[in-house]
C-alpha positions as CSV (number, residue, x, y, z in Angstrom):
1,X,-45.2,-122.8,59.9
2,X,-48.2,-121.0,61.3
3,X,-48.6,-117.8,59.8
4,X,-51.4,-114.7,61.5
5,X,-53.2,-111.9,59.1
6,X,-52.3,-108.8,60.3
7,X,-55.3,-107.5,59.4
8,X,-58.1,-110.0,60.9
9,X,-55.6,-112.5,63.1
10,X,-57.0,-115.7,61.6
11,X,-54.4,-118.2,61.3
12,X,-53.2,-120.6,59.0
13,X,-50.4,-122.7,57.7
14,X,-48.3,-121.8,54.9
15,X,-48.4,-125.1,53.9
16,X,-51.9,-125.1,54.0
17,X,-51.9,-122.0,51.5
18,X,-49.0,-123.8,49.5
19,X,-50.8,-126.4,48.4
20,X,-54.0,-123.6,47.0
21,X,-52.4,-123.2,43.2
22,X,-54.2,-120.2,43.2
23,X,-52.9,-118.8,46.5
24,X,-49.2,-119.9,44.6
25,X,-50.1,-118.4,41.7
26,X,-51.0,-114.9,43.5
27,X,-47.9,-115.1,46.0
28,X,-45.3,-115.6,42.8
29,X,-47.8,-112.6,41.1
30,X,-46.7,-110.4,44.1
31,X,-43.6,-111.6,44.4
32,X,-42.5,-110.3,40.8
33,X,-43.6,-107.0,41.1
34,X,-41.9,-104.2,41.9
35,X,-42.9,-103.2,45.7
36,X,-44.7,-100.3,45.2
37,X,-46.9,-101.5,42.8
38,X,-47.5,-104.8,44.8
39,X,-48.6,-103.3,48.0
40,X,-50.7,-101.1,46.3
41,X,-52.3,-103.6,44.6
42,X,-52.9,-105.9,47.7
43,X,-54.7,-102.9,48.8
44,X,-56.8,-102.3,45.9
45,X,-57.9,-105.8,46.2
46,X,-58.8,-105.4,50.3
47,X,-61.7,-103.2,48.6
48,X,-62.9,-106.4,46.9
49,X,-63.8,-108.4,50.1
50,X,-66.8,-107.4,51.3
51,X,-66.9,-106.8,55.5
52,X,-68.5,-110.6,56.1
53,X,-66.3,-112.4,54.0
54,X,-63.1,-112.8,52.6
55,X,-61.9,-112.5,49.0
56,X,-61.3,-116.0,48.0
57,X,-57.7,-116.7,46.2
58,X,-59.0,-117.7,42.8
59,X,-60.8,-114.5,42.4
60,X,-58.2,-112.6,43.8
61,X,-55.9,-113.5,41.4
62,X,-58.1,-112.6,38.7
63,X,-58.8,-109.6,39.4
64,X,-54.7,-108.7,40.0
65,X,-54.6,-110.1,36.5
66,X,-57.1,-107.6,35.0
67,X,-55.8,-104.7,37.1
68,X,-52.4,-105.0,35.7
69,X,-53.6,-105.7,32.1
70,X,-55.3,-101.8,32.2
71,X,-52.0,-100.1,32.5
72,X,-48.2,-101.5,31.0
73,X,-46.9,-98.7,33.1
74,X,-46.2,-100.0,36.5
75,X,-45.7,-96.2,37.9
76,X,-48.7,-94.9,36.6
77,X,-50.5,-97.9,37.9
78,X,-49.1,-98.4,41.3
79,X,-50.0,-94.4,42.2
80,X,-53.7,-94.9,40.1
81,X,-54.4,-97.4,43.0
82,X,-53.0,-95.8,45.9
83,X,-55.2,-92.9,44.8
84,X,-58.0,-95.3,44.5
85,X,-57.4,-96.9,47.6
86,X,-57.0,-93.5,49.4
87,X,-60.6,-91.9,48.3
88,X,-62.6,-94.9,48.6
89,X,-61.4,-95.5,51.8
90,X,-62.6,-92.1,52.8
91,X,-66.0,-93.1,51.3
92,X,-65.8,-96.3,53.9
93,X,-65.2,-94.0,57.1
94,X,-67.9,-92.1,55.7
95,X,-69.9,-94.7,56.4
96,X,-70.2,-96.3,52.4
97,X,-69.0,-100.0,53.1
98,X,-69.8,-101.7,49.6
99,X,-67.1,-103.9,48.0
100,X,-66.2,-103.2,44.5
101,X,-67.8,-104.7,42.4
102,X,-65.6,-103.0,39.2
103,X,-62.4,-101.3,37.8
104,X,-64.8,-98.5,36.9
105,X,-63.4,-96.5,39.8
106,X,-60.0,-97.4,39.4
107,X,-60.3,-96.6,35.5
108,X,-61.7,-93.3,35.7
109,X,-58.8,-92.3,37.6
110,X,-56.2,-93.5,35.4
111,X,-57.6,-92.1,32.6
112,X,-57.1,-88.6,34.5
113,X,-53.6,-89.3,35.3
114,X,-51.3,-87.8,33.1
115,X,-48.7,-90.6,31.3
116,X,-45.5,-90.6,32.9
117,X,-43.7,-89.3,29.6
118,X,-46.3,-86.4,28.7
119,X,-45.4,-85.6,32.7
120,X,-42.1,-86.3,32.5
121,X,-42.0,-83.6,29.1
122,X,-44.2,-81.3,31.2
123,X,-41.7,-81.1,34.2
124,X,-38.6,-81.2,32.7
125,X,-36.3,-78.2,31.9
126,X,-35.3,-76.9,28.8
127,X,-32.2,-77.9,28.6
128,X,-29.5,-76.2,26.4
129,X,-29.1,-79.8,23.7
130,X,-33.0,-79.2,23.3
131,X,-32.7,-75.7,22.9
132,X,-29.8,-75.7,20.3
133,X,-31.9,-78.5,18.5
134,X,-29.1,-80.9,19.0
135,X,-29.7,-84.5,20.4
136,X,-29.2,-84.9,24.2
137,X,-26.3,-87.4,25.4
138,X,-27.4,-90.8,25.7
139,X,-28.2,-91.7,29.5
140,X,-30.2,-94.8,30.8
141,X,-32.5,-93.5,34.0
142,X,-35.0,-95.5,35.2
143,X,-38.3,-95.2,33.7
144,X,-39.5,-95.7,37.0
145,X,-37.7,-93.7,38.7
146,X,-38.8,-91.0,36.1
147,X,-42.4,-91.4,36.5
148,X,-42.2,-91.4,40.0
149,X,-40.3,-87.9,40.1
150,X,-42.9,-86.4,37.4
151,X,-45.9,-87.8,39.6
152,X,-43.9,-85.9,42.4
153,X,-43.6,-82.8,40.1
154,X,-47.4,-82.9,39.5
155,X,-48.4,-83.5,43.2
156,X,-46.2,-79.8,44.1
157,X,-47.5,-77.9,41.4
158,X,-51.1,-78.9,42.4
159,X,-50.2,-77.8,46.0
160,X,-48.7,-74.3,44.2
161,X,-45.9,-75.0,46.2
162,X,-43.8,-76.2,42.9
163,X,-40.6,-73.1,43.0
164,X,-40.6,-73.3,39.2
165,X,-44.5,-72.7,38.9
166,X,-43.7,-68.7,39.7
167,X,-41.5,-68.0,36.7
């Protein structure tokens, strides 16, 4: 089976890329994380590979392995690096074509990312079990889910367009 980048056309056989244990290694590292995060990620790595030469799979795969290492929460991380992927590739159009050459970037904007539960404590309501003092019934949301709604939350109040933000 002949497979095409989307990106540059080159073509090559799965097989071929089968038989690379780092290229296996990398496929099953994608392929067990949640979407989000791993699209995101193959785009944060794209800013590795310089414009004359592609990234090659061992180092690839290291780097996915230190990028997800910074940050246990997959949210937080996966929106860190579409940020990062957003504003640096601004800075390419701009003409500034350098490959990274660290997770400086990428760190310096997680560390200005609130965490998903301050956020989360930040957005939510007062509800009347907090208010009373009284423990809240137990429920089982998605902490994903969670910090992708208080990322949302954050995003409208920095547009002032957040309805709760006039009270």
């Amino acid at each position: 089976m002949r497979l095409r980048c989307p990106v540059c056309h080159a073509e090559a056989a799965l097989e071929a890329w089968a038989e690379d244990e780092a290229a296996r290694e990398m496929m099953g590292l994608l392929s067990g994380l949640e979407a989000t995060l791993g699209r995101a990620l193959v785009a944060y790595l794209g800013l590795w590979r310089s414009p004359s030469r592609a990234l090659a799979w061992e180092r690839a795969l290291r780097l996915a392995r230190e990028v997800l290492a910074l940050e246990p929460d997959a949210a937080r991380l996966a929106a860190a690096l579409s940020q990062t992927v957003e504003q640096l590739r601004g800075k390419r159009e701009a003409g500034d074509g350098r490959a990274l050459s660290s997770h400086g970037y990428l760190r310096r904007v997680l560390e200005g990312m609130p965490r998903a539960a301050q956020a989360l404590a930040a957005a939510q309501p007062q509800t009347p079990e907090a208010a009373s003092g009284r423990r809240p019934r137990a429920t089982a949301p998605s902490a994903t889910l969670d910090g992708l709604m208080a990322l949302e939350d954050l995003k409208r109040r920095a547009r002032g367009d957040d309805p709760g933000a006039a009270r």
